[in-house]
N, C-alpha and C positions, 0 to 999 in steps of 0.2 A: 471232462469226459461225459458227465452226465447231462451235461445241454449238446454237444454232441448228438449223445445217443438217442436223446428225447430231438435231436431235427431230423435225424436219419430217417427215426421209425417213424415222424409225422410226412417227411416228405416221402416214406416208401407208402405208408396208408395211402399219402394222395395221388400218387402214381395209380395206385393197383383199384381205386375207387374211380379214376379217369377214366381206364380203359374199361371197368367194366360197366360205365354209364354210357359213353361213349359204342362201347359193344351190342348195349342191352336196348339201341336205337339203330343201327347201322346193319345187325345181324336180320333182325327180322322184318326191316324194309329192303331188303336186299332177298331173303326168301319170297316175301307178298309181291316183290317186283316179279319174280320166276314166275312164281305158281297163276299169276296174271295173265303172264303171256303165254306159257302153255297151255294155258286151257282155251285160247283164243287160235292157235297156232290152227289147229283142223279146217276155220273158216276161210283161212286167207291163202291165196292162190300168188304163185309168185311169176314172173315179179309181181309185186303187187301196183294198187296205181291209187290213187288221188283216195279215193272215197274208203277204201280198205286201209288205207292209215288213219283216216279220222274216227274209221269204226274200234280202229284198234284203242285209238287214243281216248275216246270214250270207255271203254272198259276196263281202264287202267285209272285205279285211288291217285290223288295225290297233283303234284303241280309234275304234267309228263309232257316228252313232246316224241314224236316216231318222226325218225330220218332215215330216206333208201332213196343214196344218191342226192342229186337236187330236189327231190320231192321233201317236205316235210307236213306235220299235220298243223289245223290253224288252232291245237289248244298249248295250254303250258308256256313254252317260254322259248326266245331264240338260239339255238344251239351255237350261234357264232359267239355268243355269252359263253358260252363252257372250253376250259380249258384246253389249247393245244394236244397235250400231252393226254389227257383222260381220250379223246377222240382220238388220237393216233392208236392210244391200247385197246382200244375197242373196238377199234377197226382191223385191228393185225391179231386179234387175242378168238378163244372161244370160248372163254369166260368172264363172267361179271366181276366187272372193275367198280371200284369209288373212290371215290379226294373229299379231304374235306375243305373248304376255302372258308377265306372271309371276306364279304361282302355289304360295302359300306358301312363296317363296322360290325356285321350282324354275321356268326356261324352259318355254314349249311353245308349241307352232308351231299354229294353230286352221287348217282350210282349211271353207270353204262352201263347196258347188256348188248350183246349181238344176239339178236334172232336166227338159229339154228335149224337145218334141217336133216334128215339122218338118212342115209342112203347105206347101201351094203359096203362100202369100202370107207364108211364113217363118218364123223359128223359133220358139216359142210355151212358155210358161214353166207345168209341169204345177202348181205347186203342192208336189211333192214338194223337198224340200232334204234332200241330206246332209252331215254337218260329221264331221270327221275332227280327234284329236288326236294330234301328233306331240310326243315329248318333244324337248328342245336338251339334254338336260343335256350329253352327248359335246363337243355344239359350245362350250356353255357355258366348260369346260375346254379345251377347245384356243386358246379367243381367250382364255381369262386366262393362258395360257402364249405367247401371244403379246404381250398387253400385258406380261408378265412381260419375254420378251426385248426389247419394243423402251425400257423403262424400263432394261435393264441396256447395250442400244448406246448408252442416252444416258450414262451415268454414264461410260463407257469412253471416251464423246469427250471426257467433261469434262479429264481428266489433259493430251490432245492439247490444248483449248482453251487451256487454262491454259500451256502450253509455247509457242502460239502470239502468246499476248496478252505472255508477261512478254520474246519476242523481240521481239515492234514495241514494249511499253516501252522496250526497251534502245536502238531503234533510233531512235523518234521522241520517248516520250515524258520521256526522260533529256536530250538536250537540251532540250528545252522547259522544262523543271526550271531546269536552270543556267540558261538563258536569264533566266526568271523572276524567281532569284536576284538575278543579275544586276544587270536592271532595279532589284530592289528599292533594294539597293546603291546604286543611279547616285540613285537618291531619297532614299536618305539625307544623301547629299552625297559619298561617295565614289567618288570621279572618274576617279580611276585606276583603274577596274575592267576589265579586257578577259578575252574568251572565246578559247578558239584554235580557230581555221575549221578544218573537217575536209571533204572531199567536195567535191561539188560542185552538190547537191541546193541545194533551197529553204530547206529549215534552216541549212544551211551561207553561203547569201547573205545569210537574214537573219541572222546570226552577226556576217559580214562589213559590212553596214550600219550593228548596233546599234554595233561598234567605231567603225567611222568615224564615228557619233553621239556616241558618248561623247569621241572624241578632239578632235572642233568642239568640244563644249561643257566640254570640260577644257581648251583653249586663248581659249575666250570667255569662262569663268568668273575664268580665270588674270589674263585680262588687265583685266576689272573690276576685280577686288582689288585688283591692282595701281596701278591709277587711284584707285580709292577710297581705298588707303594713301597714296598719294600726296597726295591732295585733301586728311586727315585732317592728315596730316604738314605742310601747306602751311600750313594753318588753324591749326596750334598752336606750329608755326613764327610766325608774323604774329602771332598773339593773343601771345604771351609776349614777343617783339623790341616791341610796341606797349608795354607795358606799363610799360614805362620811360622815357617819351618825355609816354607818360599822366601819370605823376605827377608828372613836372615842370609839366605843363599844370593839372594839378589844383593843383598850390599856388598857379599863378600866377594858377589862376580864384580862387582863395580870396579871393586879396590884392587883387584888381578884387574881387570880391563886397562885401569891405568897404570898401573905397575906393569904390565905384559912387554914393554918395552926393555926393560930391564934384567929383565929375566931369561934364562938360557931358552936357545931358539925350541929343544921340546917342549919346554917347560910352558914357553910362550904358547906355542902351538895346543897346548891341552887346557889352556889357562882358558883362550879363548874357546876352546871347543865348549868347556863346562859351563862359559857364561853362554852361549848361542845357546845349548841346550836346555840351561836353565831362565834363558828368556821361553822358549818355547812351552817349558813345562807353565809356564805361569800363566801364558796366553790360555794354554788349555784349561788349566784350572778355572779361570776366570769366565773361561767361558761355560763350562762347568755348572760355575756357581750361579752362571745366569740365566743355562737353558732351565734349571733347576727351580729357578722363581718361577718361570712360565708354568714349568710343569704343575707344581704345589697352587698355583693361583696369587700369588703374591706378589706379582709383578705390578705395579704402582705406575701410572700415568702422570705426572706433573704438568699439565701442559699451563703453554701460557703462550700468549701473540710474540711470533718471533718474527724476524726479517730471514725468511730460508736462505737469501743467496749469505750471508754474513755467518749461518751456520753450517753451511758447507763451503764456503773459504774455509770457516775459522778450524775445520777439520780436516781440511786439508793442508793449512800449515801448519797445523798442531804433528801431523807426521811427518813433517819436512817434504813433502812431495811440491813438488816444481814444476816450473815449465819444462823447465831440463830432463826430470823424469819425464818425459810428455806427454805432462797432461793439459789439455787444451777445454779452457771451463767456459763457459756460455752463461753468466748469473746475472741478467738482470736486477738491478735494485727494487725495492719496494714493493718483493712478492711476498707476502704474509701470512701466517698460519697459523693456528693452534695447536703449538705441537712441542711437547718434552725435548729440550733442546740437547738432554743428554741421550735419550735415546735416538732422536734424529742423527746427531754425532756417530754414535752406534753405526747406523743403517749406513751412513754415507763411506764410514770409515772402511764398514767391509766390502762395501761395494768396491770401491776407487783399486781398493788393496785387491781383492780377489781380478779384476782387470790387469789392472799391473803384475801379478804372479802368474797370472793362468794363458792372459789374453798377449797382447805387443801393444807399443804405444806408436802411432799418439792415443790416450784415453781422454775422448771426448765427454765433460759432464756439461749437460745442459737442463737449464730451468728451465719449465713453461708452465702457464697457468689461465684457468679461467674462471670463472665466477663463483665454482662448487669445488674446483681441484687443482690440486699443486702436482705438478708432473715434472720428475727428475730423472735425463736419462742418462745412464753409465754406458757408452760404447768403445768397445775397444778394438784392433788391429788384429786380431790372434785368430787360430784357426780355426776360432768357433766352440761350441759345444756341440759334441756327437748325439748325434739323433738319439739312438736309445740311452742315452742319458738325461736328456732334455726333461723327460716329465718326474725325475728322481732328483733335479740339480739341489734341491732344496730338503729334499732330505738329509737326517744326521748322517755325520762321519761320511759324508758322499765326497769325494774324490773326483777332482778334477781328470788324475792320471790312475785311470785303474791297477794301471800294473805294477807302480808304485807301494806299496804297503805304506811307505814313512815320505811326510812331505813336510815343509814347512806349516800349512795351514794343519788347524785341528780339526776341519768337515763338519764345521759346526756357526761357521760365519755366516753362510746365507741364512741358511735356519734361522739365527737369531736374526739378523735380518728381516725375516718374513713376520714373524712374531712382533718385532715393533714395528713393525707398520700395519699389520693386521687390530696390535694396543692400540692406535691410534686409530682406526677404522677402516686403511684402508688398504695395501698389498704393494708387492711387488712382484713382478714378474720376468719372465727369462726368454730370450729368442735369438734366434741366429740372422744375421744378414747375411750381405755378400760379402762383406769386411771382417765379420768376425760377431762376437755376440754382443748383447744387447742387454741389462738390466732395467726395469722400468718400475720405479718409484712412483706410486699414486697415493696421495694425503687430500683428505679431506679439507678444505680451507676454515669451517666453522668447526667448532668443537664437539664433541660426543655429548649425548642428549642419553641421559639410561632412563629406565622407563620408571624408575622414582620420583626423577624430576619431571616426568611429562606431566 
């Protein structure tokens, strides 16, 4: 604002110094032009002829020339030099005109008059015109020494500008700075961040807000965690104290399994119900117990160079799935990876499995690979995943069949799925074709690099 205002007031100085240098040349050769030819006017008879413009042109200061008609006088200069425009208004006008031009570089001041004569019905335009040329060069150089100084007042506010700006920096825009910081900070996740209130300004209240923001939401955050650790802790407390209660219950399903034969037909009938339902509990447990590593951080990588298509065979006969279930596998030999072969097992086992329950066979799994990634795709025949389901397939307890409450699966298979192949570095992902959906297995082929070892 203050080099602004320091150019404003240099270029309005040099405005208002133009016109009145420019004035204080223009005004009073322009009266000396009058008061010249009126005092000449008495001698000359009109029209007038040859020798009565020369007389005239003699008793006129200055570089002049008199024109009436095609007559002109032999001093001053030729009027076919002077501007269309200045000659048409002095020709149509009954008062003194001027322009100022440039010529060949060099200012001058043009004046026309018409020579006037005055009769009872008013002032009456003889035909005669005189045109006067005044040089500017003086004035020329005095307004360039003017624009010189008001171009050196501006430079001279600029140091002052600059003293002014980097003081309201300091005063307003240096907090705003931290402030910013701040903020950024609180978005990153750390929460402990606080500013110290100075003053008693608007900066200073919002100083005072953004803290007491951050200290709600450092006691709101604090206390989800805490809930959540809790809830985590609850959950893997209960899944592991089950787990032993489980396997009692699983042998005893066993021994009814094979016994159910034997047994009266309700009898049979609830024998098997208790063992389905208590495979079911244990699936869920187990899984349970698994998503509950991830969660606590404990989930353990073992990798080591497998032969992938040998660990997704050896997973898929490990569940008895067949050609007859229709799955139709694509595994070329001698694709290689660095990769936990029990949690690959994991990943392929829920894939194959969630196709075959959800989807229709044939379930097509195919290997491909290239120089940086092992790519496994699960597609199956079935009616697809529903669009507003698509971007949630992977979250917990997600449900194939919403309107289901109770299904075979525990909505917990993909999940961990995603999780070991994220352990491993790399993801899985979910899509529909025209056929039905699509799972897609992406592993890194080298091994994780953490940045201790780097």
């Amino acid at each position: 604002m203050t080099l602004v205002g320091a150019g404003a007031a240099a270029g309005a100085s040099y405005v208002s110094a133009r016109t009145t240098i420019l004035a204080g040349v223009q005004d009073p050769a322009m009266l000396q032009l009058r008061d010249e030819v009126t005092a000449y006017l008495p001698q000359m008879t009109l029209p007038p002829d040859q020798q009565q413009l020369e007389n005239l042109a003699h008793t006129l200061k200055g570089t002049t020339v008199v024109v009436f008609g095609a007559l002109r006088s032999s001093t001053g200069f030729d009027p076919a030099s002077l501007p269309a425009e200045l000659r048409r208004e002095v020709a149509q006008s009954l008062s003194i005109q001027f322009q100022r031009v440039v010529v060949d570089g060099r200012p001058e001041l043009l004046i026309g008059m018409p020579v006037l004569r005055y009769r009872s019905s008013g002032r009456e335009h003889t035909g005669v015109e005189v045109y006067k040329k005044v040089s500017l060069d003086a004035q020329e150089m005095a307004i360039d020494q003017l624009a010189t100084r008001a171009w050196q007042m501006t430079a001279l506010a600029l140091p002052v500008a600059v003293a002014l700006a980097l003081l309201a920096a300091s005063h307003v825009l240096r907090p705003v700075r931290a402030l910013n910081s701040a903020a950024r900070k609180l978005g990153d996740g750390q929460l402990d961040v606080r500013l110290p209130a100075k003053g008693s300004d608007e900066l200073s209240q919002l100083v005072t807000t953004f803290n007491h923001t951050a200290a709600e939401l450092e006691r709101t955050v604090g206390s989800l965690r805490a809930m959540e650790a809790d809830a985590r802790r609850f959950v893997a407390d209960v899944s592991h104290e089950l787990r032993t209660p489980l396997a009692a219950m699983n042998a005893v399903t066993d021994v009814l399994d094979e016994d159910a034969s034997q047994l009266p037909a309700d009898t049979a009938v609830a024998a098997r119900l208790v063992s389905a339902e208590t495979r079911r509990l244990t699936r869920l447990v187990q899984d349970l117990v698994e998503i509950s590593r991830f969660d606590a951080g404990r989930a353990e990588l073992r990798a080591e160079e497998v032969d992938v298509a040998e660990v997704v065979s050896g997973s898929i006969a490990a569940r008895g799935w067949t050609a007859e279930d229709g799955i139709h596998a694509e595994l070329p030999p001698g694709v290689t990876a660095f990769a936990d072969p029990r949690r690959l097992d994991l990943v392929v086992a829920n894939l194959v499995g969630n196709a075959l329950r959800h989807g229709a066979p044939p379930v097509t799994v195919r290997l491909t690979a290239d120089a940086a990634t092992v790519t496994l795709e699960v597609a199956d025949h079935g009616p697809g995943i529903p669009a507003e389901m698509l971007p949630q397939v992977f979250d917990r307890f997600t449900k194939a069949d919403t309107s289901r409450a109770r299904s075979e699966g525990s909505g917990l298979g993909l999940s961990i799925a995603r999780e070991n192949a994220r352990l491993h570095g790399g993801d899985v992902e979910a899509a529909n074709t025209v056929n039905g959906a699509v799972f897609t297995l992406r592993l890194p082929r080298l091994p994780r690099v953490s940045p201790e070892d780097r």
